[in-house]
N, C-alpha and C positions, 0 to 999 in steps of 0.2 A: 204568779203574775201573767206570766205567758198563756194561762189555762183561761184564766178571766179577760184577755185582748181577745183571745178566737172568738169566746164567744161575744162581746159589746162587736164584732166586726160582723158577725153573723148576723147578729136581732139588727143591727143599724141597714144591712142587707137588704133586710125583711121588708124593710119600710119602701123600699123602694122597687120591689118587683110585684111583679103577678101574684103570687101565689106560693104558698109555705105546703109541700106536698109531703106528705107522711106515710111511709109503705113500711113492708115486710118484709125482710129478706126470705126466700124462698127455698126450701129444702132442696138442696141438688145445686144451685146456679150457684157459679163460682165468679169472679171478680171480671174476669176477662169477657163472659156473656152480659152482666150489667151492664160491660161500656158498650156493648155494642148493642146491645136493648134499648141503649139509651143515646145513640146515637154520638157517643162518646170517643175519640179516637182509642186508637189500643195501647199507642205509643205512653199513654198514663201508665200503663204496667210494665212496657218492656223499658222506659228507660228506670223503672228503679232498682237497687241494686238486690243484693240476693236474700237478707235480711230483708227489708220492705217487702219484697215478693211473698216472700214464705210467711211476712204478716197479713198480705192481705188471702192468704189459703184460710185465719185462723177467723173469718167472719163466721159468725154460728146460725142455722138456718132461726129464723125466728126473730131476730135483732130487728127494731122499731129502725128508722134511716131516714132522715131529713132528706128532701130534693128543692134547690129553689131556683125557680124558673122566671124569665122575665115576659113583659106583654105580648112575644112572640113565642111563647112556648118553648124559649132556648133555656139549657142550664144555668145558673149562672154559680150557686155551689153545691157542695154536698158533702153531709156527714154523716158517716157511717162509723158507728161505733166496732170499736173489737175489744170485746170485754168488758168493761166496767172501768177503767183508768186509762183509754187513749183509744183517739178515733183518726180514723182515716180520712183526711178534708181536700176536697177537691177544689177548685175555683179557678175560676177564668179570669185571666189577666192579658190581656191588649186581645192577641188575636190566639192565642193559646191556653189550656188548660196545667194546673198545677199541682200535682200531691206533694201533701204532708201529712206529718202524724202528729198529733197536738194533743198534752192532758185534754180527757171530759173536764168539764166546765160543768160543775153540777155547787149546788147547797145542801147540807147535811141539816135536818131537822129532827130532833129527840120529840118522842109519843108515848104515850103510857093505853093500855088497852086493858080494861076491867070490864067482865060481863061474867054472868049468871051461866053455868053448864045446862044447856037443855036437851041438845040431841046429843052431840060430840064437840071435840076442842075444833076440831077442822072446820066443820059446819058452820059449827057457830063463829070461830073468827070469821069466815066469810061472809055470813050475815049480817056481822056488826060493821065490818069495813070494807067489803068487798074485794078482800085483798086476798088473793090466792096464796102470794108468794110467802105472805105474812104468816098465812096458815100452815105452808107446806115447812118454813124455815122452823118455827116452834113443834111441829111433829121429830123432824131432824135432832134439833138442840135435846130433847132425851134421849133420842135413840130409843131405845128398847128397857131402860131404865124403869119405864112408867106402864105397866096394863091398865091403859084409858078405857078398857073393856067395863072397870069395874066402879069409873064414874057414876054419880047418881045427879038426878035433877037438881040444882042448887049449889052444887058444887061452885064455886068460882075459880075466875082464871084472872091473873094480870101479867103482860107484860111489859117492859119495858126496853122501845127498841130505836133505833134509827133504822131514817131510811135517807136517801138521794134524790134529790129533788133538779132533775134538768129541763130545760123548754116546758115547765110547769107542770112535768107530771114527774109518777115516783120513775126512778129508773134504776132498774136492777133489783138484786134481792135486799132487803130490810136484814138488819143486826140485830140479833136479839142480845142485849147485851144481860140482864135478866129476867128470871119467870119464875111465876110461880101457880103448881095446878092444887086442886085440894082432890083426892081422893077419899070421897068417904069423909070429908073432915078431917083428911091429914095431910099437911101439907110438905109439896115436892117442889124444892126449887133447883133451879140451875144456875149457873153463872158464868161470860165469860172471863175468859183469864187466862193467865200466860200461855203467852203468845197464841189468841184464840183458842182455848181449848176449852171446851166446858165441863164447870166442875160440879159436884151436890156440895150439899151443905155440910157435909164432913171434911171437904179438899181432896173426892176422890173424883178423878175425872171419869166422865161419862163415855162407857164405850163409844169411838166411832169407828169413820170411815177409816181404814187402815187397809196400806197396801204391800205388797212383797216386791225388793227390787225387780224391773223387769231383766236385766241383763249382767251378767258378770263383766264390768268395766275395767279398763286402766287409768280410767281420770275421767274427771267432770270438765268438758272442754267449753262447755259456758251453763251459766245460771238463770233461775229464772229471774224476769227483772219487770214487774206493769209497764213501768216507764223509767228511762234513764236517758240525761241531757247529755249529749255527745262531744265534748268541749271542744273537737276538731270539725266537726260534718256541721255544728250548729245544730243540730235538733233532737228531738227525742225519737230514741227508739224502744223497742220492746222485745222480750224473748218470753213467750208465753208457755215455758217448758224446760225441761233438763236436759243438756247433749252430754250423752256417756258414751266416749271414746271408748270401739273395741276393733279387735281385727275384725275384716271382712267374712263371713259366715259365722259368727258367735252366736249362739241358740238367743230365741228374744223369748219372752214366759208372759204369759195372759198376769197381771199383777194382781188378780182379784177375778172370782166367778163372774161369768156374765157370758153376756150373748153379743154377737158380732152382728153391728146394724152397718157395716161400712168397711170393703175390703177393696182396693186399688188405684190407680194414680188420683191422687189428691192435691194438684197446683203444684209450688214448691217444696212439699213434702215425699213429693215422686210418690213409689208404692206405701199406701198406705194401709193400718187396721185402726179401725175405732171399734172399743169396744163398751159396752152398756151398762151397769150393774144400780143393784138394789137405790135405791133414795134419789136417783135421778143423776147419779152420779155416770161420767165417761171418761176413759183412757183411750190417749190418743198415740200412737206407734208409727213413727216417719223415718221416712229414708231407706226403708228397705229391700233388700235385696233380693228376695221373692217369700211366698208363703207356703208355709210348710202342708203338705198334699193336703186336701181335704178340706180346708180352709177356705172358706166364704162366708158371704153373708147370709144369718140367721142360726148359725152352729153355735150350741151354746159351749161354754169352754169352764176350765175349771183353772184355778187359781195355781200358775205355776205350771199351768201347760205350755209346750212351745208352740209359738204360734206363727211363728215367723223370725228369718234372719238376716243380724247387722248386715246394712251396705251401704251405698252413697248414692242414690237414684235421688231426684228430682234435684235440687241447689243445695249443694254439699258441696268442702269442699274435701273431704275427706271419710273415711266410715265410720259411723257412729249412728246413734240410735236416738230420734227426738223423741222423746214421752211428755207429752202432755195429759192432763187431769184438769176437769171441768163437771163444776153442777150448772148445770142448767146453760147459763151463754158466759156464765164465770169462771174464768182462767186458775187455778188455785195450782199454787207452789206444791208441786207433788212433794217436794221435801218434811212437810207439814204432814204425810200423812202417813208418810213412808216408817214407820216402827213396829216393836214387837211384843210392847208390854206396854200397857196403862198407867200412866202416872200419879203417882199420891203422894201428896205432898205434907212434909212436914218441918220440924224442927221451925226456925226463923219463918221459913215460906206457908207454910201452915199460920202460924200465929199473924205476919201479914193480911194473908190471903182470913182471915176470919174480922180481922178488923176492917176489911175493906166488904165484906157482906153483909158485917152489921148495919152499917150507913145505906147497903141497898136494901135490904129488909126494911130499914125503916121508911122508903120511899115505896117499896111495896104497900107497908101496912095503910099508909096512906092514902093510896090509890085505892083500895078497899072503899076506905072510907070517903072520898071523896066523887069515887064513879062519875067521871065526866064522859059526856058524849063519845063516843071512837070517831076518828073521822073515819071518813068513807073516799074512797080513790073513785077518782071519775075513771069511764070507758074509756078506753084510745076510738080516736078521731082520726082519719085517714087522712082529710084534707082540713088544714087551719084556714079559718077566713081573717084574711086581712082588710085593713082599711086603707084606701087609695083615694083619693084626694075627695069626691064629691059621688063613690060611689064604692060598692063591694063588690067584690071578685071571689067568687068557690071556686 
């Protein structure tokens, strides 16, 4: 309820100012330059407390952001998304400005995607619907499962998937919840299933992204959480990562091969490493207490090397180690991926899990058969025209 009042308060907003301005968050610009780019006081970040602070470090360079202005070019709100499940909502009330964090306000819409193989699966979903994301999430969902190398012309594809529908375009990545490619005229499907994992048609799960703890801990001193209502503070907050309590200098380890695109003070995370790896995927390393020689950005590191250690630099209140995990500008529960063996499922959960793929096969088979148009996702628009009593404003 509270997710759908933000936004009927926003669109009812709209009606009534200038102009609905649409930008980019910017690779490098952290929260404290937007206010002041924007003519914003600062006092929006330094009265929130340490939590809020260290949310708004977790804005992702790239993130689409509402700005609504009135007939004098002043503010009057602004949302900025962090993540996929809660945005950062600015607005002015009397003669001051106000943050809060509030669920996105988004509608879920189920698609089905059937087309013919002509060049490759990627190509071609983006041909049919223009959808990048769509394309890159169904390359992901096999992994390495599938040599698409050995596709032939005619081959087909269907998927079926959701996606997020906010201020009328898609937002965020689409769900493939199943698929199926034909190789050659044989066909490979996926599915997902417990607790997102995707599985083939036997109930063996599909290699994925798998990480190695970063840190030998004494305790998990908070969890990850999109969004959680605060029964005392009144509002939602968010922890977009794992805090694993360790003494002060406890070796920190790269959790997976990749290259370092981001090494040092990072907002409320103090010294920070982001690191990069294969499928678009990032690990993020906060709080720390310096980095181990050698250490900067562009080195590529290996899985389980140390890369830096436990401390409590930037809003801590104590040492420990924030690890965050992100594809793309979504926050993903490193605990999801954190294992050492592949799951296959059987006995009860096996015979389950086969009853509940026959009823998607058969919405597969259908989709075959029935090959309706894809939609096609419109370009992002920087500036929305609104309509204002007797005349239009860009």
């Amino acid at each position: 309820m509270r997710r759908l009042v933000c936004l009927v308060l926003f669109i009812s907003s709209c009606l009534n100012a200038a102009y609905l301005e649409e930008s980019v968050w910017k690779n490098g610009e952290t929260f404290l330059d937007f206010l002041s780019k924007n003519s914003l006081p600062s006092s929006i970040y330094y009265d929130l407390d340490g939590k809020d602070k260290e949310l708004a470090t977790e804005i992702i360079a790239g993130t689409k952001f509402q700005i609504l202005r009135d007939d004098n070019d002043k503010i009057e709100q602004v949302l900025i998304p962090v993540g996929e499940e809660i945005e950062l909502h600015i607005e002015k009330s009397a003669d001051k400005y106000i943050l809060t964090t509030t669920p996105i306000a988004y509608q879920t819409k189920e698609e089905t995607l059937t087309i013919d193989i002509k060049t490759s699966p990627y190509q071609d979903i983006i041909d049919a619907t223009h959808n990048y994301l769509l394309a890159h999430e169904f390359i992901q969902s096999y992994k390495k499962s599938v040599n698409f190398k050995y596709l032939r012309k005619g081959d087909k594809l269907v998927i079926l998937y959701t996606k997020k529908i906010r201020l009328g375009q898609q937002f965020g990545s689409p769900t493939i919840e199943a698929s199926m490619v034909e190789v050659r005229g044989e066909r490979h499907y996926v599915f997902l299933y417990n607790k997102n994992r995707y599985y083939d048609a036997h109930g063996r799960e599909v290699e994925g992204f798998f990480l190695s703890l970063p840190v030998h801990y004494t305790r998990i001193s908070d969890r990850f959480t999109y969004k959680r209502w605060h029964p005392i503070l009144h509002r939602y907050r968010a922890h977009l990562g794992i805090d694993y309590a360790a003494p002060r200098g406890t070796p920190v380890k790269a959790a997976r091969a990749g290259r370092i695109i981001f090494a040092g003070r990072k907002g409320g995370y103090g010294n920070t490493i982001i690191i990069a790896h294969e499928g678009g995927y990032k690990t993020l390393y906060g709080h720390l207490k310096k980095f181990k020689r050698g250490i900067k950005r562009g080195k590529h590191v290996k899985k389980g090397q140390v890369v830096a250690y436990v401390g409590s630099t930037g809003l801590s209140t104590g040492p420990h180690l924030h690890f965050g995990l992100y594809r793309g500008s979504l926050a993903i529960n490193p605990d999801s991926a954190i294992k050492l063996v592949k799951s296959v499922l059987s006995g009860k959960k096996k015979e389950d899990f086969l009853k509940y793929t026959a009823k998607v096969k058969e919405n597969i088979n259908l989709a075959l058969t029935s090959h309706k148009e894809p939609p096609k996702e419109k370009k992002f628009d920087y500036i929305v025209r609104l309509q204002m009593k007797d005349k239009f404003v860009e």
